[in-house]
Structure formats: C-alpha cells, structure tokens
C-alpha positions in Angstrom: 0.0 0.0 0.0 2.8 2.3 0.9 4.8 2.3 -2.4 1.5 2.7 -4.6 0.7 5.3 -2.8 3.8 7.0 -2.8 4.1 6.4 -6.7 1.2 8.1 -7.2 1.0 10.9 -4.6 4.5 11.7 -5.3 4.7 11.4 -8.9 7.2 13.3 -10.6 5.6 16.5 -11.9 5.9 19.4 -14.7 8.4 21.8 -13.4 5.3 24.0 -14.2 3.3 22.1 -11.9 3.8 24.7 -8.9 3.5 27.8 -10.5 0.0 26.2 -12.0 -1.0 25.7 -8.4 -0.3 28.8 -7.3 -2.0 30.1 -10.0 -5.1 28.0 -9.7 -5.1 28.7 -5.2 -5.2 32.6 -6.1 -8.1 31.7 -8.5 -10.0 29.8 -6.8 -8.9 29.8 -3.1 -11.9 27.8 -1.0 -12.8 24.4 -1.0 -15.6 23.5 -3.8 -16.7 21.2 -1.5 -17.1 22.8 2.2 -16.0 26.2 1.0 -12.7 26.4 3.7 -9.7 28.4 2.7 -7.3 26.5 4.7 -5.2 23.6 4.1 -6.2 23.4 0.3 -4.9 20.8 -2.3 -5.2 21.3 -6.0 -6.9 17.9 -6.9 -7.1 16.9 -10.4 -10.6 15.6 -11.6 -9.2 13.5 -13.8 -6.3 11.2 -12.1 -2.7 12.2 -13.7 -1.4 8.6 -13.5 -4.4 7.6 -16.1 -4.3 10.8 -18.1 -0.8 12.9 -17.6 -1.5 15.0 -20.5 -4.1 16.7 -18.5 -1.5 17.6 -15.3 -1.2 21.2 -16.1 -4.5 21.8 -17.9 -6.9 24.5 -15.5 -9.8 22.5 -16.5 -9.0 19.5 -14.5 -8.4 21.1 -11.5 -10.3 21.8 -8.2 -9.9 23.2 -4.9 -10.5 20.8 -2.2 -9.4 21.4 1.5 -6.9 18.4 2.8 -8.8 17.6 5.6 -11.9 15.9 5.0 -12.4 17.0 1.2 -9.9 15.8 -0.6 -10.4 12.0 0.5 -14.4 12.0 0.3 -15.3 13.5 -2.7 -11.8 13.5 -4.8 -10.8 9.8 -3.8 -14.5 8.3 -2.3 -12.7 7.6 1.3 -9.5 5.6 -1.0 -6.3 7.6 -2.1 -6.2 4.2 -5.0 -10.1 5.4 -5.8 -11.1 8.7 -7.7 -14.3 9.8 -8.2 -16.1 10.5 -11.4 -18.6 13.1 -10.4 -16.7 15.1 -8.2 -17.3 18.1 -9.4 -21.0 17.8 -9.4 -21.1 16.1 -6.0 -18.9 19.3 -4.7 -21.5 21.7 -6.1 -24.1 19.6 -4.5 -22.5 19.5 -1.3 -21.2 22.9 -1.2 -25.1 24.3 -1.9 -26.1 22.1 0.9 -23.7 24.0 3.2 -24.7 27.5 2.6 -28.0 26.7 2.9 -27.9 24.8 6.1 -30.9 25.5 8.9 -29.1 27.2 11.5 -31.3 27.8 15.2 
C-alpha cells in the first residue's frame, strides 16, 4: 500500500506544476466542497497517472481542503479510488452548506 501510494501521490511532476498551483489557489482559493480556505490541495478531476497529459490543464483542477475533502469527494474515502462526479457532487454539497438550517 505504501509504495502505490507514494508512486502516485509523489509522482514526478511538470516543473510548471507549482507555478500552475499557485495560480489555480489565487483563483480559486476555498474548498468547492465545504468552502474552507485553509489547508487546500489542488486535486485533479481526472487522475494524472491515467491521463498525464491533462497535469497542467486549468480544467481538471479543483480546490479541495486536505482535511476531509480531498479523500471523500476527490478519492470516495481511498487515495487508489477517484471519483467521477466530483465536481458535481462538490457543487451539490457545497449548496447544501450554505444553505444549512441554523437555530
């Protein structure tokens, strides 16, 4: 489990791949999910190990905070798992959030 992980998590990436993250944060700097602004990763909607041409491309990229976010709706509770829908089920979610009852 360790060394799939860590060949995928740590993949070798662009040396554009940071300035394309930084770029994407100051775009789009909450949590599409949740709507945090702390502890955000720049998931890719769809995974760069099964399409790497799509690494660096603003399209398949979304803001999800680390902690829940990025494992529930990016991976479905599985870092070897991605999710499909993620986008939508972000919007979903993240509607669901600000419009919460509150007492």
């Amino acid at each position: 489990m360790i060394n799939w992980f860590k060949k995928i998590r740590f993949a070798t990436r662009s040396p554009k791949w940071a300035n394309i993250r930084k770029q994407h944060l100051e775009e789009h700097p909450s949590c599409a999910a949740c709507g945090r602004d702390k502890k955000l990763e720049v998931h890719h909607i769809k995974p760069v190990h099964i399409n790497p041409d799509l690494e660096l491309d603003p399209e398949n990229l979304l803001t999800l905070c680390a902690d829940p976010c990025h494992i529930i709706f990016g991976h479905l509770m599985n870092f070897k798992s991605y999710n499909n829908e993620v986008v939508r089920d972000c919007s979903v979610y993240l509607r669901k959030v600000k419009n919460r009852p509150m007492n």
